[in-house]
N, C-alpha and C positions, 0 to 999 in steps of 0.2 A: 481683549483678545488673549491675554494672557493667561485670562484663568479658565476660557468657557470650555475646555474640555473638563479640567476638573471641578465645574460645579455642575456640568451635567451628570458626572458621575456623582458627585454628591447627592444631586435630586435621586437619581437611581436608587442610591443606599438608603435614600427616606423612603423612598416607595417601599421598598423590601423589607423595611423595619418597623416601617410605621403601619403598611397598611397589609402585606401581604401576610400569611401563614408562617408560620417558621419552620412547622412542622405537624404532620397532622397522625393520627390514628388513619393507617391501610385501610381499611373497612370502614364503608357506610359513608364515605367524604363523596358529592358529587363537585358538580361545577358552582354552584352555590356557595363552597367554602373557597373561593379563589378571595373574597374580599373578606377578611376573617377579623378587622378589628376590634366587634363587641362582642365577637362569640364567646358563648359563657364555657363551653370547652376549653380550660387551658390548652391542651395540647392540640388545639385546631386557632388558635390564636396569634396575634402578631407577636413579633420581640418586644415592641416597646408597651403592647396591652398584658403581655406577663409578665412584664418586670411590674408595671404600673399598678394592675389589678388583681394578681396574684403572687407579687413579692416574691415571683423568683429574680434570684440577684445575681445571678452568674449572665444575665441580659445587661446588666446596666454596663459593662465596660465596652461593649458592644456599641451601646446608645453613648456613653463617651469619648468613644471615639466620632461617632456621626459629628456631633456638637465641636470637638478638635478640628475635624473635617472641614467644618466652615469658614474657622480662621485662616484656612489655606486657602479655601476656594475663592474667597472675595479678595479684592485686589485692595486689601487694607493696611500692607504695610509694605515693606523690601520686599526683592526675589530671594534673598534668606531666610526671610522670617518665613514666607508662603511656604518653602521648601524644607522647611523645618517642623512645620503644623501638617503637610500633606505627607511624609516620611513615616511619623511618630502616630498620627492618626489611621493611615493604611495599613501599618507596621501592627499596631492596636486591634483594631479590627478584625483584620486577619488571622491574627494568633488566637484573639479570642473565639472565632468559629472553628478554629481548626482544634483549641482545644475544649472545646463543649462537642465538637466529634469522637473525637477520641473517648470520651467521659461516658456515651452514648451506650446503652445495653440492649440485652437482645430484644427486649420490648422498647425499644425506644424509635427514633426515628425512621421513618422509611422513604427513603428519594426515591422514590419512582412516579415525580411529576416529568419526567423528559418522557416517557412511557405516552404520554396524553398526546405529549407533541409530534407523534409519529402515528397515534392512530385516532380511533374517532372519540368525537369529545361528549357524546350521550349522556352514559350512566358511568365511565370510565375518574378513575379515581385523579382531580385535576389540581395542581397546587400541592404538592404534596413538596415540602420542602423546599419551596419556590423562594421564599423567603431569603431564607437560607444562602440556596443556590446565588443567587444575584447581588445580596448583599457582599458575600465572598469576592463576587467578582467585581464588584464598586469599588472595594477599597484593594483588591491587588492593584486596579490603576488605578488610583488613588495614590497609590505608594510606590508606581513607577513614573507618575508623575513629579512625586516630590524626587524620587533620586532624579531626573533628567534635569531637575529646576536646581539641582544640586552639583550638575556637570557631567555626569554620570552619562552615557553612550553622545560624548558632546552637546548635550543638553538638548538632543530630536526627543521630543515626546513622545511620538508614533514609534520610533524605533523601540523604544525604553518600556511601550506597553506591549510591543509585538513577541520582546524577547521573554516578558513576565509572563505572558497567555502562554506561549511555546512551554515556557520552562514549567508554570505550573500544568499545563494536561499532558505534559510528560512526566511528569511525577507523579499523577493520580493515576491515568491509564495506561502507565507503561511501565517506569521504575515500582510503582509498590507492587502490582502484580507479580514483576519477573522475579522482587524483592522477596515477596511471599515465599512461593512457590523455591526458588533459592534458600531460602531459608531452613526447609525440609532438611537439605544435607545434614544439618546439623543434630537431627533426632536420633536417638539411639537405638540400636536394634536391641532383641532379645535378651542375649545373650555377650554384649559388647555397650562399652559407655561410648560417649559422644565421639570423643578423638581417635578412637579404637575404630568406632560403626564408620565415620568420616573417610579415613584413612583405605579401609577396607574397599569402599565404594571407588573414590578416586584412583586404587592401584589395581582394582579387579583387573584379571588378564586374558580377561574377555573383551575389556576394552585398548589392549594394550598390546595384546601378544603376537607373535612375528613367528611364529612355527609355519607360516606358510615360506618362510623362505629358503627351508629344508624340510618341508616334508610336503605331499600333495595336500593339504589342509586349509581350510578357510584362515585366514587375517585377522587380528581382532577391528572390531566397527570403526575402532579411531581412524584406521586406513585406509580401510574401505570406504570411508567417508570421506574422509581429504583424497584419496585418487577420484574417486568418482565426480568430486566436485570441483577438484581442477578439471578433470579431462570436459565435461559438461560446459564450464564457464569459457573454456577456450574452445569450446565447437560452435556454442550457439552465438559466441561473441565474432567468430569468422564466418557463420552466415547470415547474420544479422549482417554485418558489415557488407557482405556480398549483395545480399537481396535492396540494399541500401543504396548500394552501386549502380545495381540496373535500375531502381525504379526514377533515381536522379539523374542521373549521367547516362545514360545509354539510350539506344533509338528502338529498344524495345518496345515491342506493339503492346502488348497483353500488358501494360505496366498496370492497370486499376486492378484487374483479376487477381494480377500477382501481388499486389498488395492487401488486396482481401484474403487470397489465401497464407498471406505471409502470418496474418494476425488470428487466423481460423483456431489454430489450436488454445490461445490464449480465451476466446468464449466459448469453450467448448466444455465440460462438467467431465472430471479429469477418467468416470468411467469410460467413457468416450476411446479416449486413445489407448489405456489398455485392452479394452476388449477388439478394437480393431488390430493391434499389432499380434494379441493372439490368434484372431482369424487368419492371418497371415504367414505370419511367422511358428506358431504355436505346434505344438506336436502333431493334430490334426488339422495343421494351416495349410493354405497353398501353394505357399512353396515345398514344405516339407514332402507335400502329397506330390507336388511336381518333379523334386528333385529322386523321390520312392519310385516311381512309375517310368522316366523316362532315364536317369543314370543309374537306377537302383542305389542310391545313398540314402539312411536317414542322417537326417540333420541332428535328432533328439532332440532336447529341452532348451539347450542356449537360451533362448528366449528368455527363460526363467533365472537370473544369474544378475552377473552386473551387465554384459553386454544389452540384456532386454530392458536392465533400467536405466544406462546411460541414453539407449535411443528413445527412451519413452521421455526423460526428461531434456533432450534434444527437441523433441517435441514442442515438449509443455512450455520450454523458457526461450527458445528464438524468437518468438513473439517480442519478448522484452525488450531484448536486447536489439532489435529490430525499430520498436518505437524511442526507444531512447538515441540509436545513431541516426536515424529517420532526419531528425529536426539538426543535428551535430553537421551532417553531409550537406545539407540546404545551405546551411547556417557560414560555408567556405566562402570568401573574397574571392570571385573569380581574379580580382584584378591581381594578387598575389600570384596566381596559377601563370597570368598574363604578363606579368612581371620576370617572371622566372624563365619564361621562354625567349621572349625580347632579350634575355643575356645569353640566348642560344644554349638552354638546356633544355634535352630532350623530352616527350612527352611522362616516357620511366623515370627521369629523373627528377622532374617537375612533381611526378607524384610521388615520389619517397622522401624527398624533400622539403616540399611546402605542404601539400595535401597530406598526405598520411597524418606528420606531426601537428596540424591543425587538431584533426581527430582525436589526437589522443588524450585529451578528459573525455571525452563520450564515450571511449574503448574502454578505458578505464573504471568508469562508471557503469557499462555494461556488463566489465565482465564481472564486478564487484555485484554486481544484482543477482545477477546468475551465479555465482559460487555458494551467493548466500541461500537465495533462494532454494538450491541443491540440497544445502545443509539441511535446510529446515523440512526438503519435502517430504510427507510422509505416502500420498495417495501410489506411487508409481509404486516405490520401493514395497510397500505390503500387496500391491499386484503380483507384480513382476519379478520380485527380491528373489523366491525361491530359501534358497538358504544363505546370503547375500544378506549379511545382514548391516545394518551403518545404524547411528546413532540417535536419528526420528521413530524407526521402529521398536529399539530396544526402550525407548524410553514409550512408547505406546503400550508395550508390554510391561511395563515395569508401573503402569498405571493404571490399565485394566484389566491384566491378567490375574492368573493367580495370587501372584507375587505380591499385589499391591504397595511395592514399597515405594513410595513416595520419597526416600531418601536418595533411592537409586536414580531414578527419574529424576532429579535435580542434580543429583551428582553429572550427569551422562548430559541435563543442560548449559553446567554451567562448562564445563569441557567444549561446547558448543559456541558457547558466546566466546571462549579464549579463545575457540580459531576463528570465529567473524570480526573479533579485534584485531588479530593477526593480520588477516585480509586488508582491512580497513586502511591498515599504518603502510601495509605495501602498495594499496591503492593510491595516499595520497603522497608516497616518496615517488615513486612513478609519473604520476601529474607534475610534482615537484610547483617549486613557485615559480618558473616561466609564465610570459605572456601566451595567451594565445585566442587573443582579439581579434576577429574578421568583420566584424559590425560596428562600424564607429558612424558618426554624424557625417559624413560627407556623402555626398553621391558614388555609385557603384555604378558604372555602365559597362563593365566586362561580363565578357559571354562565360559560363561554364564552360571550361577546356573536358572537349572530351576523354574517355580512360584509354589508357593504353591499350593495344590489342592485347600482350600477355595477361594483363590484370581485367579484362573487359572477356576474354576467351575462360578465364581461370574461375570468373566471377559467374558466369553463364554454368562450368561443368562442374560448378558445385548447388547453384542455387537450383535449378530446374529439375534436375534428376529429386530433387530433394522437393521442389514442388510439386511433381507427378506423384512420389511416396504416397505427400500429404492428401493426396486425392484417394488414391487408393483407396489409403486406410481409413478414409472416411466414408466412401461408396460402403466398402464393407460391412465397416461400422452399422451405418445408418440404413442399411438396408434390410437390418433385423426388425426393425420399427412395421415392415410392411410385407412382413410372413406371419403364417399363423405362428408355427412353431420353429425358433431357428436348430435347423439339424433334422430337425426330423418332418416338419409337414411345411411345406415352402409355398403352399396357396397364398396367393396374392392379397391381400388383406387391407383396412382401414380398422380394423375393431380396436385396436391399442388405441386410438386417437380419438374414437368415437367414448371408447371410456374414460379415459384421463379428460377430454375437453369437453362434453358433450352440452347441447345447450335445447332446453325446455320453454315451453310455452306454459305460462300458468292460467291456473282460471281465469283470471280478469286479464289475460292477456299482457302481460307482463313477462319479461324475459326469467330464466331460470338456469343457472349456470349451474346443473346437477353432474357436473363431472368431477371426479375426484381428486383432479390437480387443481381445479381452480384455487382453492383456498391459499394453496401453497402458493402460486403462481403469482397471485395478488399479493400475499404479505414480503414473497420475495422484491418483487417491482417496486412495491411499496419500500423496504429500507436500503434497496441499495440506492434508491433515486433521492433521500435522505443523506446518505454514505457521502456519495460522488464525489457532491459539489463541497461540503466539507474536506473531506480528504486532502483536493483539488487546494481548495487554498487555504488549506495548515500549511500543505506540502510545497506549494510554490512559495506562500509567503516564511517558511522556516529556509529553503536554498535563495531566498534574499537577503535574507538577514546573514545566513552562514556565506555567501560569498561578496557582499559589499560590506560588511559590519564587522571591525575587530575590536573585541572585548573579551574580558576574562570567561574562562570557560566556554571558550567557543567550539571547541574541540572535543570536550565534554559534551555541550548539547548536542552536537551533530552525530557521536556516536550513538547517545541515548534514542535520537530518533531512530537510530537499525535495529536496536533492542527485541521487539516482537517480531522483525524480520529474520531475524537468527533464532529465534525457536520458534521450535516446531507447533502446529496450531494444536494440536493435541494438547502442548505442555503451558498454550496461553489459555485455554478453553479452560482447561485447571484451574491457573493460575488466576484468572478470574470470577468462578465460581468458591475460589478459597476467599476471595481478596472484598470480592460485591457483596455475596450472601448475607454479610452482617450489618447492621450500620457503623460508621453513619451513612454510605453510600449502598443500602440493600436493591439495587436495582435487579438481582437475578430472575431470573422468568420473565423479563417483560423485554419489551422494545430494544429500548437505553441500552441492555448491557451487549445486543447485538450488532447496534448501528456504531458504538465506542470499540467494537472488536473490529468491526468492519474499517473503522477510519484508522487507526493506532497500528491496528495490521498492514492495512495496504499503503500507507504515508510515506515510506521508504522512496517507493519508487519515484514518486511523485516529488520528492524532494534530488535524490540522483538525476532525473533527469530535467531536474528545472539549473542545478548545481551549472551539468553540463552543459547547458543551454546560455547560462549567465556567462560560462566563463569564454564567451565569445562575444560579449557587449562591452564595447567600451564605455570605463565608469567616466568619461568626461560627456558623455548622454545626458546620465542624473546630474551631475553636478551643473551642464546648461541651464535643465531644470530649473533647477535650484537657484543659478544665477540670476535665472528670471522670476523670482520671488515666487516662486512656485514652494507648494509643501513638499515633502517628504512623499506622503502619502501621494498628493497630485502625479509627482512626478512616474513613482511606481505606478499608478492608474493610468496615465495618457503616454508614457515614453515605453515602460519595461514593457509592462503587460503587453502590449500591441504582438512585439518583440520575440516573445516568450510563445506565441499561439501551438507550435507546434508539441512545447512542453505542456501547457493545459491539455490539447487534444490525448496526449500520452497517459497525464496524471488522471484525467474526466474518463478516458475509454478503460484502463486497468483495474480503477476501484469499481468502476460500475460492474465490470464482467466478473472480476476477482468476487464482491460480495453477492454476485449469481450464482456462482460455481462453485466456490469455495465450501470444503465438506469439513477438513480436521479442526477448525477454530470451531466450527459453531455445534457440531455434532453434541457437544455436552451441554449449549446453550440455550437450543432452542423447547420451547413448552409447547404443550396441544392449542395455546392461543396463537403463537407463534411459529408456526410450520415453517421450513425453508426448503424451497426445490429439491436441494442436493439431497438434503436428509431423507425425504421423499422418495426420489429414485434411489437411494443407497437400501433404502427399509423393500422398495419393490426387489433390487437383485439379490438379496438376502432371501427374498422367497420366493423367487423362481422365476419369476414374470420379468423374462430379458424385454419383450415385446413392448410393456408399456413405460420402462424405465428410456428403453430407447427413443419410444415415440416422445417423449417426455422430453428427451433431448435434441431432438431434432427442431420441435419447439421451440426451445430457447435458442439455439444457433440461429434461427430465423428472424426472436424478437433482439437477438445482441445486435445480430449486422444489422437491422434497421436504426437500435439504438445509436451504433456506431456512426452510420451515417447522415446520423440527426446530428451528433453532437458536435461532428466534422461541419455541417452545413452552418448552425449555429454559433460555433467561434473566428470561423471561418478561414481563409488563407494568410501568413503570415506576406505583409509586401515591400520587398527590400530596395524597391527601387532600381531595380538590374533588368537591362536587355533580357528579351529571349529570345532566342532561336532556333532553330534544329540542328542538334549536334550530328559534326560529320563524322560520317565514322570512317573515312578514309584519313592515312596518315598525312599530319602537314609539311608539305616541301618547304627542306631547311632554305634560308637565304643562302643566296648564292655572291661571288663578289667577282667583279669584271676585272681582265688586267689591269684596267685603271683606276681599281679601289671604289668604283661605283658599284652600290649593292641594287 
């Protein structure tokens, strides 16, 4: 028992060494070279068949470590000795692949065997580095087996490989990336050396300058960026909050509706919300034209400024912060709330006292998602910016403009990461180390207290007026999809739909999907359903480890995970195409390097709201667990998870819609094998066809809310064990006490 996780891994490393590819030539490899051990191709061959029968010898330490490997795996001596052999031999291993990576040139290696695992396996190049790939991964656990057998995260084995996988695919897909791509700052310009070019870029006074606060004149972006993304992160974290209020606590009819449209804008392809706010609000919008016609005012441009991209990103991020308080508000002890009145305090004060501060890591967590998020957007702000400019767009320009300076562009991100660190440190002083556990092991049979009239009235005249907008603007929207021409010829139509989906009958009677989305539409479904459930639990199992597990660098890895959520997708899209292109990991153009953008991108959320989710379970849960000789693993599988449902539904619904919609990450990523929706509709509004870009999007709105309530049916409702009832919404009569002390 003691050693069978590591001599399964062992077996793994023999496979990968002994019998798989190590690495093959791009070209001309099919499915045939997946079992490559007598192939007389060196370079389609295993490690241990080219150390053997072509005397390359930079394989044998590799193969020495396998052989060290075994002294640990088999239960042949002490748990020191074992833990000594499995340390020194994963430790071995690993340094050895990592450094015949490095060593690799530009005809050398090319991993793009995960490419095979996302599409079809035909003629498609299979194996490709498989080798490699898996052996890498044997002996990292391999060598967090031996530190746990060493004492090391209290000698949990599970924990000790969960935080090695965490910590290494955030240093392959996150840290070297942003590492990359940071790096840039330090290149010289023209006519200036390193410290000089450096210095120049970090104090430019375009990123700096305050002339707007004596003269009518724009801000430099750095402040334009932090106002916009306070004022953002504090709006959509008070309707999130609101919208949260009525759909749990109130006797609100419409609560499913309203929970569909609460999450509307979040699957929606982010042309979507600008182009309906300019029909609306825009110089020839309807208000404009209403307020021209009837008070004879114009409005002018507004729209175009910050006010049109604070409310466009108002938008785009209530959604977020909506699913993340979602599971927070469920997740309250009625009996606390019940507790609090029974000492005869009022329903107001029951809620600013117990209730609110329950909340607050889910607040805090929300509004920390949405600040970041703000930072890093780039779709609103190059809509609706005007001349509004904050620091996503200048670094888009400073990358595909004329300018190409790539130094600029890094300087302006890593400025970027220094205020998402800022954030971060005041998120988690804010949470502070307070308890605030509502979910322990006992039974719960208290009813949700319902909300006060102030906070229940307050919560109604923010959320609704703001759920009728969201209708509007998407009537609007989506009603271009079904005119000929919007503005000028409004015949009622179906042709945008008929050409982006159209479907054929072929000779032999066979179907024919000769419409021009399908391509795209398939390879999109295809990787974000790939993405998801990845994502889903990196991002839950990384906010377990960060909130039950204290160990060095814990604080470290938890930032590293926001890393690609604080820049902008434009400057990962980069930073990836600098970082992949080469070996030893050249997966650029293929599957791999978009379904690793997709999970590494969207992992944040999925981890904040599993964070806030956790930190309402009591850890004498796991540890009953546990007391019941249950594993580690066991216990996270049958106690947490259950537990947690509302945070999977959050983390499964955001990665799946984010890598639907999502246009600045992947716009530099995707090839003509690889098509992806957004990119799609972005190339249709560029040339003019609002009609089919729109039909395009009406589309996907259609298959997310089904996805969405596929994915709700299948994890299905979290169950606490708590009464239900119907909340009154009449106020409850205080006790009263008789002259004779009888209540």
């Amino acid at each position: 028992m003691l050693t069978r996780s590591s001599f399964s891994f062992w077996l793994l490393a023999c496979l990968a060494i002994a019998v798989l590819p190590w690495h093959m030539q791009r070209e001309g490899v099919g499915l045939a070279g997946l079992f490559a051990l007598g192939q007389s191709d060196p370079e389609a061959a295993s490690a241990l068949w080219q150390a053997l029968a072509h005397g390359r010898f930079w394989f044998w330490p590799v193969v020495a470590a396998l052989v060290l490997a075994l002294a640990g795996a088999l239960p042949l001596g002490s748990r020191r000795r074992q833990a000594t052999f499995l340390t020194w031999a994963g430790g071995l291993g690993l340094g050895a692949i990592v450094l015949q990576g490095l060593a690799v040139g530009i005809q050398g290696w090319s991993w793009a065997w995960m490419a095979a695992l996302v599409g079809e396996l035909g003629d498609r190049q299979f194996g490709m580095g498989l080798g490699g790939s898996l052996a890498g991964l044997s002996f990292l656990l391999l060598l967090t087996d031996g530190l746990a057998l060493r004492g090391w995260f209290k000698g949990d084995r599970f924990v000790s490989g969960a935080v090695g996988v965490l910590a290494a695919s955030i240093t392959v897909f996150t840290a070297w990336p942003v590492g990359t791509v940071l790096s840039q700052i330090l290149t010289p310009r023209e006519d200036l050396g390193i410290l000089a070019a450096t210095g120049a870029r970090l104090l430019d006074s375009k990123i700096w300058g305050l002339s707007c606060v004596a003269a009518p004149v724009g801000c430099g972006v750095f402040w334009n960026t932090l106002m916009l993304a306070f004022s953002t992160a504090t709006l959509t974290t008070m309707l999130g909050l609101c919208f949260a209020l009525i759909v749990t606590r109130s006797n609100f009819r419409a609560k499913r509706a309203l929970r569909l449209l609460t999450v509307l804008p979040i699957i929606t392809p982010p042309f979507v919300i600008g182009l309906g706010l300019i029909l609306i609000f825009g110089r020839s919008g309807v208000i404009n034209q209403m307020f021209d016609a009837v008070f004879g005012i114009e409005l002018g441009r507004w729209i175009y400024g910050y006010g049109g991209v604070l409310l466009a990103q108002v938008f785009s991020f209530t959604p977020i912060a909506f699913l993340v308080l979602i599971g927070v508000v469920e997740g309250i002890s009625p009996a606390m709330e019940e507790a609090s009145q029974t000492l005869r305090a009022s329903r107001m004060r029951t809620f600013t006292a117990v209730t609110l501060p329950l909340m607050l890591p889910g607040l805090a967590n929300a509004w920390l998602v949405s600040f970041v998020e703000s930072l890093a957007d780039f779709g609103n702000p190059i809509v609706l910016g005007g001349s509004f400019g904050v620091l996503s767009t200048e670094i888009f320009f400073a990358v595909v403009g004329a300018q190409q300076d790539f130094g600029r562009a890094a300087a302006l991100a890593a400025i970027m990461l220094v205020v998402a660190l800022l954030a971060f440190t005041l998120q988690r002083l804010a949470v502070g180390s307070r308890s605030y556990v509502s979910m322990t092991g006992k039974g719960d049979t208290g009813l949700p207290t319902p909300l006060p009239r102030p906070v229940r009235n307050f919560a109604y005249a923010v959320a609704l007026p703001w759920a009728l907008l969201t209708i509007v603007v998407y009537a609007m929207a989506l009603a271009g999809g079904f005119v000929r021409v919007w503005g000028r010829d409004w015949t009622p139509t179906l042709s945008h739909f008929t050409r982006a989906f159209a479907l054929e009958r072929g000779s032999e009677g066979n179907l024919i999907f000769s419409g021009g989305a399908w391509h795209s539409l398939f390879t999109t479904i295809e990787l974000a359903a790939i993405a998801a459930p990845l994502t889903a639990g990196l991002g839950l199992l990384a906010a377990w480890v960060l909130s039950r597990q204290r160990f060095r660098g814990r604080t470290a890895l938890e930032f590293a995970l926001m890393l690609t959520f604080a820049v902008p997708g434009t400057v990962i899209g980069v930073a990836y195409i600098l970082t992949f292109n080469l070996p030893p990991l050249e997966i650029t153009g293929t599957a791999a390097i978009l379904v690793a953008c997709f999970v590494f991108r969207n992992l944040p959320v999925g981890v904040r709201s599993g964070i806030a989710a956790m930190s309402q379970l009591d850890k004498s849960l796991d540890e009953a667990a546990v007391t019941l000789r249950a594993s580690t693993f066991q216990a996270l599988r049958t106690v947490v998870l259950p537990l947690l449902k509302p945070a999977i539904v959050t983390a499964l619904v955001y990665s799946f819609v984010r890598a639907m919609t999502t246009v600045s990450a992947v716009i530099f990523l995707v090839s003509a094998e690889y098509e992806m929706a957004t990119v799609f509709i972005i190339n249709r509004v560029i040339n003019g066809d609002y009609g089919l870009a729109i039909a395009y999007c009406a589309v996907l709105i259609v298959l997310m809310m089904a996805v969405i309530g596929l994915i709700n049916l299948l994890v299905g409702r979290r169950r606490l064990g708590r009464r239900a009832a119907t909340l009154v919404a009449a106020p409850m009569a205080p006790p009263t006490t008789s002259a004779g002390g009888r209540a």
